[in-house]
KENU-502782 format. One record per residue: residue number from 1; residue in three letters; chain; x, y, z of N, C-alpha, C, O, CB in turn. Coordinates in steps of 0.001 Angstrom, whole numbers, plus 500000, padded with zeros to 6 digits. Glycine has a CB too. Example, Ala and Ser with C-alpha at 12.3 -4.5 7.8 and 13.67 -1.06 7.14 Angstrom:
2
{n 1	res ALA	chain A	n_x 513190	n_y 494310	n_z 507800	ca_x 512300	ca_y 495500	ca_z 507800	c_x 513200	c_y 496700	c_z 507800	o_x 514236	o_y 496681	o_z 508465	cb_x 511308	cb_y 495527	cb_z 509046};
{n 2	res SER	chain A	n_x 512850	n_y 497750	n_z 507080	ca_x 513670	ca_y 498940	ca_z 507140	c_x 512900	c_y 500030	c_z 507870	o_x 513409	o_y 501138	o_z 508039	cb_x 514084	cb_y 499402	cb_z 505725};
REM end
This chain:
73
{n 1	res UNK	chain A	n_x 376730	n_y 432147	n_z 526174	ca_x 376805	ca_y 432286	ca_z 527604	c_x 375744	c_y 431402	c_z 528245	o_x 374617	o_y 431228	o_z 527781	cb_x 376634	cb_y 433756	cb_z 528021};
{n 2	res UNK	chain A	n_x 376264	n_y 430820	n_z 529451	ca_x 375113	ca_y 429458	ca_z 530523	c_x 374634	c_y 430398	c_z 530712	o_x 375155	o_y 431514	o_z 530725	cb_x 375455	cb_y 428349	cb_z 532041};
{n 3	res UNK	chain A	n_x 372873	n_y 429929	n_z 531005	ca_x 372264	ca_y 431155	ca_z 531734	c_x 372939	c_y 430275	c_z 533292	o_x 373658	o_y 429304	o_z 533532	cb_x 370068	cb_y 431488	cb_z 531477};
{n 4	res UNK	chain A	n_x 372111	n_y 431421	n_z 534134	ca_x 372304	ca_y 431363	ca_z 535519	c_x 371191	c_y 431286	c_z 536352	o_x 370161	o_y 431959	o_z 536288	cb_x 372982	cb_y 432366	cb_z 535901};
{n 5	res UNK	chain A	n_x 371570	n_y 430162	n_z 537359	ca_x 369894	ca_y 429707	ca_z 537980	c_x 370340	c_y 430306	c_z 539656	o_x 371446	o_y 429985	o_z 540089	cb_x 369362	cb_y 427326	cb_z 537893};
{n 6	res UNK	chain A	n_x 369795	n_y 430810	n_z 540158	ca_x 370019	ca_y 431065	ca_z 541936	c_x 368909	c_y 430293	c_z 542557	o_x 367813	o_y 430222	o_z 542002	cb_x 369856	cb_y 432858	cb_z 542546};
{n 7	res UNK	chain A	n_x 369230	n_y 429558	n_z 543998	ca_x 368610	ca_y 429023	ca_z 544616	c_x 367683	c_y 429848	c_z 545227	o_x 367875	o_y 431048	o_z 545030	cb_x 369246	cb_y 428386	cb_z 545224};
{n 8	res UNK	chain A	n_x 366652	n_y 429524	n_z 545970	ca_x 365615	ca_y 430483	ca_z 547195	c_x 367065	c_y 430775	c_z 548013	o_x 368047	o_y 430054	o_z 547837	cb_x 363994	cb_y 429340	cb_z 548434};
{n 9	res UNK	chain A	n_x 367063	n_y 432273	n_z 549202	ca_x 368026	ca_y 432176	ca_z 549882	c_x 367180	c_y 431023	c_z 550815	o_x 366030	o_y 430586	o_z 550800	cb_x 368627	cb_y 433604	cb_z 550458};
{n 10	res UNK	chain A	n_x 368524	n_y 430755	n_z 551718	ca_x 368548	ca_y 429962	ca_z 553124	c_x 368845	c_y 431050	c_z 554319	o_x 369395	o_y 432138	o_z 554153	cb_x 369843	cb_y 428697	cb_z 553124};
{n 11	res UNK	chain A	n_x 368459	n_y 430623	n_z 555305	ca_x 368525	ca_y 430979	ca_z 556381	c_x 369035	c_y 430199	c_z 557385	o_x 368234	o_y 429904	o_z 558272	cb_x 367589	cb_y 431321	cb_z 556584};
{n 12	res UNK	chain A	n_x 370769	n_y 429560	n_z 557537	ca_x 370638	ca_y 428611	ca_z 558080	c_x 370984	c_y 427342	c_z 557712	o_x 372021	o_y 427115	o_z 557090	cb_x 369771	cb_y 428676	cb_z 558299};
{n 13	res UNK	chain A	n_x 369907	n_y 426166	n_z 558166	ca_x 369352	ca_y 424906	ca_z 558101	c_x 369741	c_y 424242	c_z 557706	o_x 369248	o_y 423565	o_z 556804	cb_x 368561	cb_y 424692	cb_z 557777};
{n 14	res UNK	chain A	n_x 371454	n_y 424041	n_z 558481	ca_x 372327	ca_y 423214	ca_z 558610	c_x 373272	c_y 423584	c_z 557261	o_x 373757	o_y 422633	o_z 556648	cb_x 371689	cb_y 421787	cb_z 558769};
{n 15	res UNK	chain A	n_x 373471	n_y 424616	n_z 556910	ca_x 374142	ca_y 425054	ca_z 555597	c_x 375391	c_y 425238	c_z 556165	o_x 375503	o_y 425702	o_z 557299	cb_x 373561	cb_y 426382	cb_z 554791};
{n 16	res UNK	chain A	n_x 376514	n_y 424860	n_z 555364	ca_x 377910	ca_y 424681	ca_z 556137	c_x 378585	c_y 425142	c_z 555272	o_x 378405	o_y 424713	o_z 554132	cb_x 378455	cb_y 423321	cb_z 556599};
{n 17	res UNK	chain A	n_x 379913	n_y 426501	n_z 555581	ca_x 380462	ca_y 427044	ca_z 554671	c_x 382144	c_y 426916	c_z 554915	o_x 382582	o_y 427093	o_z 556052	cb_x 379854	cb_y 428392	cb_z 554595};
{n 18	res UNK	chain A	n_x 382905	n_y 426655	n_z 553980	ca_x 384380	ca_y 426763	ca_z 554681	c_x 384824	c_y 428019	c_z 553553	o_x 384658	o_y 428015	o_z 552334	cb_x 385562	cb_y 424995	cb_z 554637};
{n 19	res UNK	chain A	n_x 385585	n_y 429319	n_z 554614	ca_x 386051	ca_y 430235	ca_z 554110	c_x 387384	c_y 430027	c_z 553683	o_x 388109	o_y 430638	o_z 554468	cb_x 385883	cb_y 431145	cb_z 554823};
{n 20	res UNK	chain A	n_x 388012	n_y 429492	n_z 552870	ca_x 389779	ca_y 429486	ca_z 552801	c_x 390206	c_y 430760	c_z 551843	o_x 390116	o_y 430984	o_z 550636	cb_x 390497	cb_y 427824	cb_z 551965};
{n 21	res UNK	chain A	n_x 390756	n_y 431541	n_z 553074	ca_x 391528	ca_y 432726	ca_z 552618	c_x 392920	c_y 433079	c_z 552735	o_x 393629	o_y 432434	o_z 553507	cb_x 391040	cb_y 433630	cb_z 553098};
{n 22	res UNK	chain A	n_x 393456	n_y 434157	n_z 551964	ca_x 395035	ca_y 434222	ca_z 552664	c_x 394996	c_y 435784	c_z 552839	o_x 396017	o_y 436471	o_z 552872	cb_x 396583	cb_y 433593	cb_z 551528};
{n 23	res UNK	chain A	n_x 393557	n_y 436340	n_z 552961	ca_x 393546	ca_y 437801	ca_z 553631	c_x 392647	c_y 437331	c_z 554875	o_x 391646	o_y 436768	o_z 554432	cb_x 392782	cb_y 439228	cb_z 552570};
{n 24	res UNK	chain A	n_x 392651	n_y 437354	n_z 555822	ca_x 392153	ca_y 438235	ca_z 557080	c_x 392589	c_y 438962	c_z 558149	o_x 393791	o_y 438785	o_z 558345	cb_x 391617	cb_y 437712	cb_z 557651};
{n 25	res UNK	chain A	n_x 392023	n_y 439776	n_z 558980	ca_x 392388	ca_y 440215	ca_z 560117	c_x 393065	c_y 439174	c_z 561150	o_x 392776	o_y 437998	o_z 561372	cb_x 391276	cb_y 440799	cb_z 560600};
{n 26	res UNK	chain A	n_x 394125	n_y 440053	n_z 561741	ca_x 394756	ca_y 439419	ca_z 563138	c_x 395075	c_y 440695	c_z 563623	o_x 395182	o_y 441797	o_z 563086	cb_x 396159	cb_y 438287	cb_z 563082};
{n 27	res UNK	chain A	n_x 395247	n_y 440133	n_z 565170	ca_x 395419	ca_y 441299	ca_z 566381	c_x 396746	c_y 442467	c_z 565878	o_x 396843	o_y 443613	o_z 566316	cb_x 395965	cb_y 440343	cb_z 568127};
{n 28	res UNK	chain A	n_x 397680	n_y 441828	n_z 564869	ca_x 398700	ca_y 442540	ca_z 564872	c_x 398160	c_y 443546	c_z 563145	o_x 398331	o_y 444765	o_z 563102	cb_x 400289	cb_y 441376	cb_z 564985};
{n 29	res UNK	chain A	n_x 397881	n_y 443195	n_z 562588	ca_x 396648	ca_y 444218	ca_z 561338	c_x 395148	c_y 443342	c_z 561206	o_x 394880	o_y 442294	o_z 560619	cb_x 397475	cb_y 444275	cb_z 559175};
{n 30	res UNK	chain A	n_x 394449	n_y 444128	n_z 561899	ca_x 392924	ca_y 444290	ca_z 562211	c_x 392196	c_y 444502	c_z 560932	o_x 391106	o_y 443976	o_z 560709	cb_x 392611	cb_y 445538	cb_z 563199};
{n 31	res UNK	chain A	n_x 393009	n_y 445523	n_z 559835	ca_x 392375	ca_y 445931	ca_z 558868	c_x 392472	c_y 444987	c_z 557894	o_x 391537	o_y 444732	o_z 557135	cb_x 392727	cb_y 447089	cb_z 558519};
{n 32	res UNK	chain A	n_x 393524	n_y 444452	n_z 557856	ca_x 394274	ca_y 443058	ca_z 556541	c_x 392549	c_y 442373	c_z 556120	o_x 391810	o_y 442487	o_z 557097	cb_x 395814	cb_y 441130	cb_z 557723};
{n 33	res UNK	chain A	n_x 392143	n_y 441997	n_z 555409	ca_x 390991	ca_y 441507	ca_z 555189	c_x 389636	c_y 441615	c_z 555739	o_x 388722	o_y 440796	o_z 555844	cb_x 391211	cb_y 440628	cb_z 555225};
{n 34	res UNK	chain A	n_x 389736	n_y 442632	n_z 556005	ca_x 388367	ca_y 442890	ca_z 557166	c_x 387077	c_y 442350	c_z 556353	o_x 386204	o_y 441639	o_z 556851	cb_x 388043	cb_y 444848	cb_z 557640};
{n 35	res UNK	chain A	n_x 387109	n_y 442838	n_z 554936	ca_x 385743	ca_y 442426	ca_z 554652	c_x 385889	c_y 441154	c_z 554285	o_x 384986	o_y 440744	o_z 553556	cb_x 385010	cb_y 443198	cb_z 553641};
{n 36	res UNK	chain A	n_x 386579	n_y 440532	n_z 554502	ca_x 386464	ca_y 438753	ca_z 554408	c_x 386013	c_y 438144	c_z 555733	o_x 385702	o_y 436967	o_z 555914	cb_x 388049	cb_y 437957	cb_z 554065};
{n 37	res UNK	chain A	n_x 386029	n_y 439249	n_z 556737	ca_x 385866	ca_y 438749	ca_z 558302	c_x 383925	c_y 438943	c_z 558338	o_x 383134	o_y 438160	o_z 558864	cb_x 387010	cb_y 440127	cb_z 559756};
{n 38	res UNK	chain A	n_x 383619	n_y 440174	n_z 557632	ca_x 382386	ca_y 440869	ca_z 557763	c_x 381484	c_y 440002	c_z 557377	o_x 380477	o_y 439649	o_z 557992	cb_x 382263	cb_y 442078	cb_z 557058};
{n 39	res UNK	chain A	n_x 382119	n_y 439433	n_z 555637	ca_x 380836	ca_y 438197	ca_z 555258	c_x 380979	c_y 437109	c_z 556014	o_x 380172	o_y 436198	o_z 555831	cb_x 380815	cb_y 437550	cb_z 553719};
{n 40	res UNK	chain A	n_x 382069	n_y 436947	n_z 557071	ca_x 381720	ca_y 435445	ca_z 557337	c_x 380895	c_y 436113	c_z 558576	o_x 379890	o_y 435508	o_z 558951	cb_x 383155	cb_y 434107	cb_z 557677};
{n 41	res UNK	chain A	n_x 381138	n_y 436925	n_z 559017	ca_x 379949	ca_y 437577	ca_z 560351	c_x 378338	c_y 437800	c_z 559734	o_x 377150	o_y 437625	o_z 560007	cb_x 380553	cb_y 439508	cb_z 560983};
{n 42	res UNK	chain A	n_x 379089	n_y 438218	n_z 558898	ca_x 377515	ca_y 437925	ca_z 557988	c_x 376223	c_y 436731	c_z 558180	o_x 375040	o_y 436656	o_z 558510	cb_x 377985	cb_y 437542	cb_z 556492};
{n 43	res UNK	chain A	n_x 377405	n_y 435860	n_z 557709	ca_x 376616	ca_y 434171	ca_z 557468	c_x 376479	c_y 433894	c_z 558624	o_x 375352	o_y 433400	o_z 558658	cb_x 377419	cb_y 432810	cb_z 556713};
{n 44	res UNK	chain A	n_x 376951	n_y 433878	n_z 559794	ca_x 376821	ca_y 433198	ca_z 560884	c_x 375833	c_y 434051	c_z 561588	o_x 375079	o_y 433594	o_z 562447	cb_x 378103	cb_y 432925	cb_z 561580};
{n 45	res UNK	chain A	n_x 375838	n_y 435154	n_z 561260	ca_x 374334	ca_y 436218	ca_z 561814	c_x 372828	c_y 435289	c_z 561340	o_x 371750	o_y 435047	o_z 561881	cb_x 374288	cb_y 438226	cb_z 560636};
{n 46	res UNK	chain A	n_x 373603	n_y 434904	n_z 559787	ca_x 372098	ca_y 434211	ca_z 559465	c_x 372003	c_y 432670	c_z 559835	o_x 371108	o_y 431958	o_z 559379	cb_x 371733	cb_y 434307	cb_z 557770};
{n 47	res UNK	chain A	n_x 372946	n_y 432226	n_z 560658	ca_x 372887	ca_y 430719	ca_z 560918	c_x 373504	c_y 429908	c_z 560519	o_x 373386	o_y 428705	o_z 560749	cb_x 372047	cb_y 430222	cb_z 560711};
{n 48	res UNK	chain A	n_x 374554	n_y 430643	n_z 559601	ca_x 375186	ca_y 429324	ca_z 558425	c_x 376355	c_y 429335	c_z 559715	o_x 376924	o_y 430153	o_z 560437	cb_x 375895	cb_y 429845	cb_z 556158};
{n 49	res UNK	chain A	n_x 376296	n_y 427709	n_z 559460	ca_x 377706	ca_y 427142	ca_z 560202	c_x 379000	c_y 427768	c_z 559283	o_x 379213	o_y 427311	o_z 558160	cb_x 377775	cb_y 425165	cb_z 560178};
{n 50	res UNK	chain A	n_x 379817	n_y 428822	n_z 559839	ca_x 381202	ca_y 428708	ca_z 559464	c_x 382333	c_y 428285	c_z 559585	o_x 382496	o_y 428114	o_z 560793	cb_x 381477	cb_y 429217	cb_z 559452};
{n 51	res UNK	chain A	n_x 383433	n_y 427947	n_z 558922	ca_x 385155	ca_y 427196	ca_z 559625	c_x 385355	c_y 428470	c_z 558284	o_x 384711	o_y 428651	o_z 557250	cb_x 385960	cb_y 424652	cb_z 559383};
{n 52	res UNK	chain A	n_x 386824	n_y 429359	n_z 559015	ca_x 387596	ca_y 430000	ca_z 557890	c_x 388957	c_y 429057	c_z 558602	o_x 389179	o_y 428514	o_z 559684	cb_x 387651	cb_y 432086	cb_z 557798};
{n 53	res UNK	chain A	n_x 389623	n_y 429222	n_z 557390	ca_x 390842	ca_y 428408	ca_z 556967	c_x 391800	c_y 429711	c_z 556546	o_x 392104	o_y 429836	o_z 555359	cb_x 390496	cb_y 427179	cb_z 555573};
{n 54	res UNK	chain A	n_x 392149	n_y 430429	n_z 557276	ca_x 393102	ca_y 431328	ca_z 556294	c_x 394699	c_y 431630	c_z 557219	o_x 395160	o_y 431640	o_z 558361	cb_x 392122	cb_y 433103	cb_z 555905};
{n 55	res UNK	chain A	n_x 395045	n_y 431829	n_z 555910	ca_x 396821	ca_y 431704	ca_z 556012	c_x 397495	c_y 433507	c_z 555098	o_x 396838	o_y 434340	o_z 554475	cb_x 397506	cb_y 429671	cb_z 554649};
{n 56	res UNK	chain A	n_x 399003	n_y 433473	n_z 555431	ca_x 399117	ca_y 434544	ca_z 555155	c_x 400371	c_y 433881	c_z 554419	o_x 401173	o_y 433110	o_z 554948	cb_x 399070	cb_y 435663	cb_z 556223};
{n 57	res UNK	chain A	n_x 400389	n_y 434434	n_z 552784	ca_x 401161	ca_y 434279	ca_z 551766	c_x 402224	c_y 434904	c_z 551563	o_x 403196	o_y 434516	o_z 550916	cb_x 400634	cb_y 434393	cb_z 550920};
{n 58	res UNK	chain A	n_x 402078	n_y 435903	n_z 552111	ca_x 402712	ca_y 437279	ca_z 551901	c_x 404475	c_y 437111	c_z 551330	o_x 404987	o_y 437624	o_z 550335	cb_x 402597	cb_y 438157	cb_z 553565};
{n 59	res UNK	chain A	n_x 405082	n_y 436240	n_z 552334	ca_x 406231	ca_y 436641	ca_z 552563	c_x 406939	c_y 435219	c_z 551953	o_x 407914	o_y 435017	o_z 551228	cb_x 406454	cb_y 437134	cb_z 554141};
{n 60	res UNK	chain A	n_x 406048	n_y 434429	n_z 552552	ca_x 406322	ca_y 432525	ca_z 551759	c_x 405180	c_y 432186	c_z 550443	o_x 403981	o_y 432014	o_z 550664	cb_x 405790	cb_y 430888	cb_z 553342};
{n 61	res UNK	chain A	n_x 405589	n_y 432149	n_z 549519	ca_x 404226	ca_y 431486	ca_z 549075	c_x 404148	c_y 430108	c_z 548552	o_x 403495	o_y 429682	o_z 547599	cb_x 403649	cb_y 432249	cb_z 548042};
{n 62	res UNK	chain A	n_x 405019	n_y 429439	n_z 549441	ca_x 405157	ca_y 428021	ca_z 549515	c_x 403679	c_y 427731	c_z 550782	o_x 403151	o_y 426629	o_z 550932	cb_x 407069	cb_y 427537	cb_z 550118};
{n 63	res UNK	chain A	n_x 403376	n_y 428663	n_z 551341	ca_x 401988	ca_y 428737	ca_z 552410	c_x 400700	c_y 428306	c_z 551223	o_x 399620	o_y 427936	o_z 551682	cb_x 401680	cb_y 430774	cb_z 553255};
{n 64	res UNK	chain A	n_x 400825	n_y 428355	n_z 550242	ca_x 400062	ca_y 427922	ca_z 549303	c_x 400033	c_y 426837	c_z 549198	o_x 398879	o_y 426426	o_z 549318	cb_x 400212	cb_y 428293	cb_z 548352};
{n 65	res UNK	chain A	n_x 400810	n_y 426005	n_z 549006	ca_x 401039	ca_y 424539	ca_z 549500	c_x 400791	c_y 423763	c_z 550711	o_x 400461	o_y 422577	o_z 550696	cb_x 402114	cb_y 424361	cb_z 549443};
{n 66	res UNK	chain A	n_x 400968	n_y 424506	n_z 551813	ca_x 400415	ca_y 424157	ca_z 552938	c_x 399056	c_y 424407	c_z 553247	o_x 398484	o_y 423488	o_z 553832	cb_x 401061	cb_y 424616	cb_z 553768};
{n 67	res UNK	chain A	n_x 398332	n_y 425530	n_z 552971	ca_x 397238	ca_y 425741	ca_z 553336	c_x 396050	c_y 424129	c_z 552393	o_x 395077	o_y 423419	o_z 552647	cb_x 397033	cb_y 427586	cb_z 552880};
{n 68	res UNK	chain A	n_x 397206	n_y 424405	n_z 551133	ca_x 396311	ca_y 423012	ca_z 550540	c_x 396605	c_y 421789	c_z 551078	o_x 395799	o_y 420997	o_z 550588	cb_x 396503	cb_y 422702	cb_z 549036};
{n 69	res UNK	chain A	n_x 397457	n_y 421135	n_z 551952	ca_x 396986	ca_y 420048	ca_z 552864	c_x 396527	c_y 420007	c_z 553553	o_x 396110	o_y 418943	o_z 554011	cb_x 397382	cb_y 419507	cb_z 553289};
{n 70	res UNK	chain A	n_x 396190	n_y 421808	n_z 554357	ca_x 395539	ca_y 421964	ca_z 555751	c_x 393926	c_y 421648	c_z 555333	o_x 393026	o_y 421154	o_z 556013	cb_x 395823	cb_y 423691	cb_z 556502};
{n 71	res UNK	chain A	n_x 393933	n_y 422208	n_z 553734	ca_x 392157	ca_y 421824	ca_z 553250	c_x 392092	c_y 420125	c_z 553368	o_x 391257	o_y 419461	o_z 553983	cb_x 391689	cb_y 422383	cb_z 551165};
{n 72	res UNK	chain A	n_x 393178	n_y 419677	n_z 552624	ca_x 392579	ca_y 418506	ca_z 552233	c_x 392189	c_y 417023	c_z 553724	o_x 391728	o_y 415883	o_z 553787	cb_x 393804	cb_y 418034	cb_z 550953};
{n 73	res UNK	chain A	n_x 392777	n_y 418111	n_z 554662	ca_x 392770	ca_y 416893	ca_z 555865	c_x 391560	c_y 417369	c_z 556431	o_x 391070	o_y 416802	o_z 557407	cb_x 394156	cb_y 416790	cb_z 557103};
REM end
């Protein structure tokens, strides 16, 4: 087994995160991913720049395919 090294945390200082999910909340289910909504409220409490990217699979999961050109542009 690699050992495992962790950085000092950050606070911040220009740290940039992109969330790509296919759970979160919307107005029509609030609850659908909530705690994917919480850590990104999280990070941005501590300063980190966030973008979430999320899509809902559910019903197409050809949205899997799309969400990966929506990353790559």
């Amino acid at each position: 087994m690699a050992a495992v090294t962790t950085a000092p945390a950050r606070t911040g200082g220009g740290l940039r995160v992109l969330v790509l999910t296919n759970m979160y909340p919307t107005a029509a289910e609030p609850h659908f991913g909530c705690f994917v909504r919480d850590q990104v409220e999280v990070l941005r409490a501590l300063g980190v720049d966030v973008s979430v990217l999320a899509f809902d699979a559910r019903a197409h999961t050809r949205r899997y395919v799309e969400a990966a050109g929506r990353l790559r542009r």
